[in-house]
C-alpha positions as CSV (number, residue, x, y, z in Angstrom):
1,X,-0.5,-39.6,-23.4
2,X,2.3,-38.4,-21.7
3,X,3.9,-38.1,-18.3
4,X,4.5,-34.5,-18.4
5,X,2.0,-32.5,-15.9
6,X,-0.3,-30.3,-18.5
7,X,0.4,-26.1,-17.5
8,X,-2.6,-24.2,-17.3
9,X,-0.5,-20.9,-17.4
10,X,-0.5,-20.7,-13.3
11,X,2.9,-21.4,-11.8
12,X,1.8,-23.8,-8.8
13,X,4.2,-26.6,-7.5
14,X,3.6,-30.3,-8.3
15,X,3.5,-31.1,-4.6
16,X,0.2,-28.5,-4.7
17,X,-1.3,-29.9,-7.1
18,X,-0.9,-33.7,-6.3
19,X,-2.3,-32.5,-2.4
20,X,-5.4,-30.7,-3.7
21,X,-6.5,-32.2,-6.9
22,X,-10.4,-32.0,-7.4
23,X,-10.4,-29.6,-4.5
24,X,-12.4,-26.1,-4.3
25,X,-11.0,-23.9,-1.7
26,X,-11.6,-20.5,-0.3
27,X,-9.7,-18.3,1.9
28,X,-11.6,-16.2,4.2
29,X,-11.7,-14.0,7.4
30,X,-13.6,-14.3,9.7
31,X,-12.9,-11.0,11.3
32,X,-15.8,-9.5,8.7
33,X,-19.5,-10.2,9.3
34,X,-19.7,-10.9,5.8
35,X,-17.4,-13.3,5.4
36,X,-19.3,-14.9,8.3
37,X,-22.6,-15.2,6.6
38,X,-21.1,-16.4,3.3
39,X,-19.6,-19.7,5.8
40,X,-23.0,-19.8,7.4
41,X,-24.3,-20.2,4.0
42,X,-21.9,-22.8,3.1
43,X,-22.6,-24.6,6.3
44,X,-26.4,-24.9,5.1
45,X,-25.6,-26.8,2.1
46,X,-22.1,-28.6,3.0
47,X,-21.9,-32.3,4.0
48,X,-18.5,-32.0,6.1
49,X,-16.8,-29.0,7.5
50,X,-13.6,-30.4,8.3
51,X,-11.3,-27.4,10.4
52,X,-7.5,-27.3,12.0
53,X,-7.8,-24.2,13.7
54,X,-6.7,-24.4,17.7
55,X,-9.8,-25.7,19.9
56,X,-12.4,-23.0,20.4
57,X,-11.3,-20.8,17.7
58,X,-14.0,-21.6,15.6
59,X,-16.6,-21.4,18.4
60,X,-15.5,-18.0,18.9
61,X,-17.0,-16.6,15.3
62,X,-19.9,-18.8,15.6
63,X,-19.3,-22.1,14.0
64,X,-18.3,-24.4,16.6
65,X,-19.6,-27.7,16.5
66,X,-23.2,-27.1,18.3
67,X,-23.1,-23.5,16.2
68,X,-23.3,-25.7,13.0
69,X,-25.3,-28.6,14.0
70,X,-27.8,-25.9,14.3
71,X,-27.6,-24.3,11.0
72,X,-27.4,-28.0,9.3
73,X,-28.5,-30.7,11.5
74,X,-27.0,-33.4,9.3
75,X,-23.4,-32.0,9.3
76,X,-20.4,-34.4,9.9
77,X,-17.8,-32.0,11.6
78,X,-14.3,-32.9,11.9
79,X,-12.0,-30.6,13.9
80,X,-8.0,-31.7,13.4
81,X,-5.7,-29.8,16.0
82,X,-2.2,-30.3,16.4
83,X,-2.0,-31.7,19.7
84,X,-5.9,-32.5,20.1
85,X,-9.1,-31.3,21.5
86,X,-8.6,-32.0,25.4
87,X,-4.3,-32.2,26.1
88,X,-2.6,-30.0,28.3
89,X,-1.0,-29.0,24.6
90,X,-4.2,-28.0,23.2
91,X,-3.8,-24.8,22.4
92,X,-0.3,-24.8,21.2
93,X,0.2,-23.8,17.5
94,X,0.6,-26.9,14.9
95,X,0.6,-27.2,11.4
96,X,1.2,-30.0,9.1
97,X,-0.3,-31.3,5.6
98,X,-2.8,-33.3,7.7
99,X,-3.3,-31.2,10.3
């Protein structure tokens, strides 16, 4: 045992790694109709879609709330914005590790 973090031979920071352990992640744009079916087929089979993108953005390509409902009626969707869903701030730009 030791207290030394393992290297797997990619340079990522420890604060990465400590934030996103056991995660899967993909980066996609939604500008492309194919990147749009491939989240369409995610939404068919995911549990949670949780998304920190400004209010509406997501509507916009298609997987707003009532979008995804409708692909998987069973879908817990979380949207985290910076300044919330309904505020006079709403569609100010935010970021933060929770956010």
């Amino acid at each position: 045992m030791s207290r030394r973090r393992a290297t797997s031979g990619v340079s990522v920071g420890l604060y990465y790694v400590q934030q996103n352990a056991g995660k899967r992640n993909l980066s996609i744009d939604l500008n492309y109709a194919e990147a749009r079916e491939i989240v369409a087929k995610l939404c068919r089979v995911a549990d949670v879609i949780v998304e920190n993108f400004r209010p509406g953005t997501l509507a916009r390509f298609g997987f707003g709330y009532e979008d995804v409902k409708a692909i998987n009626p069973g879908i817990i969707y979380v949207s985290l914005s910076g300044y919330g869903q309904s505020t006079s701030w709403k569609n100010r730009p935010a970021f933060a590790p929770t956010v």
